[in-house]
N, C-alpha and C positions, 0 to 999 in steps of 0.2 A: 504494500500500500504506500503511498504517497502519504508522508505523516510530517508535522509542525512541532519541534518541542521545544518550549519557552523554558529557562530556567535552570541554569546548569550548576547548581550547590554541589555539598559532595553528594546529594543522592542524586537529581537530575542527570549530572555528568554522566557515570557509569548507567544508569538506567537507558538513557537516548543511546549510548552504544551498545547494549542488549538491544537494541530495537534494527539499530543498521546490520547487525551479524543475526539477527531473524531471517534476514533479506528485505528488509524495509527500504525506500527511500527516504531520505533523515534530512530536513532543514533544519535548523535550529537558533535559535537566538537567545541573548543572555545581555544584559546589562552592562555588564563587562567587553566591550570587544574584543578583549586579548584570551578570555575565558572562550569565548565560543570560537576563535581561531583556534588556540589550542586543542579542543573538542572535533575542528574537524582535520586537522592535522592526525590527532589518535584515532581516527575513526574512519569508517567510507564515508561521510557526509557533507554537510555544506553549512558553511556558516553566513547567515542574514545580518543584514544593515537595521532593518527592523522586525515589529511582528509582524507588520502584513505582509511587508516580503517573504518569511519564512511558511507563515499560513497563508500563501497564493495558491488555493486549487489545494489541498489538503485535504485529503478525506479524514484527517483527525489529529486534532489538536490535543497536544496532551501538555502540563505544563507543573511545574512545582516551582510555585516562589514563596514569599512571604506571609503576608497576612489577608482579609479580606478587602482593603483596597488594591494590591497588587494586582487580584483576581481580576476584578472589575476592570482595571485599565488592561491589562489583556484582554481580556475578552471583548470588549469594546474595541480595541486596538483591529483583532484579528479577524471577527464576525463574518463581517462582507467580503471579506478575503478569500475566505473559506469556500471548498464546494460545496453544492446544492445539496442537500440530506446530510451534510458532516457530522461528526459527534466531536463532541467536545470532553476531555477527559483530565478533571484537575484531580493531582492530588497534593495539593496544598491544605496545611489544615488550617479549616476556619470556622466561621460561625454555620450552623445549619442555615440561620437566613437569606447571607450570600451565597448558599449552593440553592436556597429556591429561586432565588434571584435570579440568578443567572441559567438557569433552566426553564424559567419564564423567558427569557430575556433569547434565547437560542432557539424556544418553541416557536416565538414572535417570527423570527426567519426562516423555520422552517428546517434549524437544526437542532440538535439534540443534545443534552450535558449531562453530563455523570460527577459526582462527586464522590471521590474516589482516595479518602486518604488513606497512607499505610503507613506501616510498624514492621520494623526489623533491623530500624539503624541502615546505617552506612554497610557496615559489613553484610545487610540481608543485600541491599543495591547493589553491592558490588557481586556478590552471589548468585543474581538474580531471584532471590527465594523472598521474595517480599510479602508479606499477607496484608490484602486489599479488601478491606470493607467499603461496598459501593452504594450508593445514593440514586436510583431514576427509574425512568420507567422499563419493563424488558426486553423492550426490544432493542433501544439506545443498549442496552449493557450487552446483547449475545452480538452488538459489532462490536461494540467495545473490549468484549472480555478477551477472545484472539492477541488483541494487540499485548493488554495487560499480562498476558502469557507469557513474556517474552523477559520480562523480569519477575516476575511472580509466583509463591509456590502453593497461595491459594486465594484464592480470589472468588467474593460472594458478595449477591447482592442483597442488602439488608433491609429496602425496603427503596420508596418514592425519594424525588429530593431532598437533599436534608439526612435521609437516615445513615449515610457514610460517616458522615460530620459525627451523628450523635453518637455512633458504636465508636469512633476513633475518642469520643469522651468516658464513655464507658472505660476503654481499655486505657489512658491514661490517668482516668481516679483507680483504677489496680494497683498499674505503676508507682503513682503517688504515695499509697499504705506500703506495698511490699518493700519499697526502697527505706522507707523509714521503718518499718521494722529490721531490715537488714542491717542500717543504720546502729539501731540500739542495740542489735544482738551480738553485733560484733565490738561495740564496745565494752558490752557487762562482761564478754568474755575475757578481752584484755583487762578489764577493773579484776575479775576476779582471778588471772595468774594462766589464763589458759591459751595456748598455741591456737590461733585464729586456722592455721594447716587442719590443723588435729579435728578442731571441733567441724569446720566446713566437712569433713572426709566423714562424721560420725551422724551428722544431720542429713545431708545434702541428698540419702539416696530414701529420705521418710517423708513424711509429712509437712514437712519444713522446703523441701526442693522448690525450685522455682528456676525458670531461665535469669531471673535477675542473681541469685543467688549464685549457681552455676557459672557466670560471664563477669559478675562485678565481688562479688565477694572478695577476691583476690586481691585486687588490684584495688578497692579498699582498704584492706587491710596492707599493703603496702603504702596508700597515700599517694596514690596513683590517679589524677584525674584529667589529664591532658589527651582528650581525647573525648568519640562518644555525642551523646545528645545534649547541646550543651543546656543551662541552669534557663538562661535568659530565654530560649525555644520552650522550655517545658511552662515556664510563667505565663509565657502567652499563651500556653496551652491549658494550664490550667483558668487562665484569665477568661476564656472559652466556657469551659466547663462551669466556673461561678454563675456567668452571667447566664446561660440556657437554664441551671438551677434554680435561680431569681426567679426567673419565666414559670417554669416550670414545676414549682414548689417543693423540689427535692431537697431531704437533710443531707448536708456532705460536712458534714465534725469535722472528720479527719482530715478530708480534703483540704477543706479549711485552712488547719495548720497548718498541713504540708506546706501550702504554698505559702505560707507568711514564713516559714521556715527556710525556704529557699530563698525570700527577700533578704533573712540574714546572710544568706551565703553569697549572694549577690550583694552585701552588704561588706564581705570579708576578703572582696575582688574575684570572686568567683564566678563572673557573670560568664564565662565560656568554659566553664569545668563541667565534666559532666554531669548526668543528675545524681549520681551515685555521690558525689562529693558533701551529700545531707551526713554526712559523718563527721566533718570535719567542723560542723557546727556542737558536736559532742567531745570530738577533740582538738582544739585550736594547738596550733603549735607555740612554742613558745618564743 
């Protein structure tokens, strides 16, 4: 297919290259023009001046940037660019409103959006094993999903517009408790004299396991955070998640904390430390 992908961070980059070794044809643009040279320097692809040039004649645009203005001015940007029946495929995460939004805003011309964020870090992107909670109606997703295939190791649609958005809040208020408990528990262990090795190797295969525990534990417990999803991403993620709550009427306690919890760490220069780095608010150095 002839595809448009807007937004080359560390997951965009290697995603839009799973997509030219599918056998795609790959435009691409980024904000950066030395980022998207480089991109098609690595890659079979072609690097655009803007988004309409990249989304000229594109049977699908796919895009990961920022927040729910960035959306808008892409999609706006690329709309009439587009071919006739195109799908539109963000997986930026944002508010559920700008994913109804703008699947109003694509029905209006006669093409189709997906909201489509995912989870797996950087390393699922570079993997291609990304798991994709999607947002629309189904027929937009069974053209969409093919493409998604192409980095992704599982990919489902969870409901109309909007409902990607709300399962990517679902699974980072998880994230949010599991990390602070990993947090704590690796601290009581060191307060109480015990090899952070020992106890991971004695917990990790019961009731206690977790992918976070598995991947970050470690590297925790070394004081290891340069790297990963950084503090300032997960804020705004949870800043997401508050506000559809508001809406919504849901109690989130813990949630809560958490993220006033990462304000301190974002507080302690940790604004690009991963999210695992909620430890170091229980152990400052000295």
């Amino acid at each position: 297919m002839k595809l448009a992908f807007v937004g080359l961070g560390v997951m965009g980059f290697p995603m839009a290259g799973h997509l030219t070794r599918a056998g795609h044809e790959v435009a691409v643009f980024n904000r950066s023009p030395a980022k998207a040279a480089a991109w098609a320097k690595a890659h079979a692809g072609r690097a655009a001046t803007t988004v309409a040039e990249a989304a000229s004649g594109a049977e699908a645009l796919i895009l990961c940037v920022g927040k729910d203005d960035d959306v808008r001015q892409v999609v706006g940007e690329a709309l009439d660019a587009l071919a006739s029946g195109a799908v539109i495929i963000d997986h930026t995460t944002t508010s559920a409103v700008v994913a109804r939004e703008m699947a109003q805003r694509a029905a209006e011309t006669g093409r189709s959006f997906i909201d489509a964020p995912v989870s797996g870090g950087q390393a699922g992107a570079e993997a291609g094993k990304l798991t994709i909670m999607c947002g629309g109606e189904p027929e937009a997703f069974a053209r969409a999903e093919p493409i998604m295939a192409a980095y992704a190791q599982a990919v489902r649609l969870m409901g109309p517009p909007g409902s990607g958005q709300l399962t990517k809040m679902v699974n980072q208020i998880c994230i949010a408790g599991v990390i602070q408990g990993l947090a704590e528990g690796l601290h009581f262990a060191k307060r109480a004299g015990l090899d952070p090795a020992d106890v991971l190797a004695a917990i990790s295969k019961g009731a206690a396991q977790s992918w976070q525990m598995d991947n970050r534990w470690p590297t925790m417990a070394q004081g290891r955070f340069d790297f990963g999803f950084a503090v300032d991403w997960m804020r705004k993620d949870l800043g997401l998640v508050l506000d559809e709550a508001a809406a919504n009427g849901a109690r989130l306690d813990v949630t809560r904390l958490v993220d006033g919890y990462y304000g301190e760490v974002q507080a302690m220069g940790g604004a690009r430390w991963d999210t695992s780095s909620l430890v170091t608010r229980l152990e400052p150095k000295a």
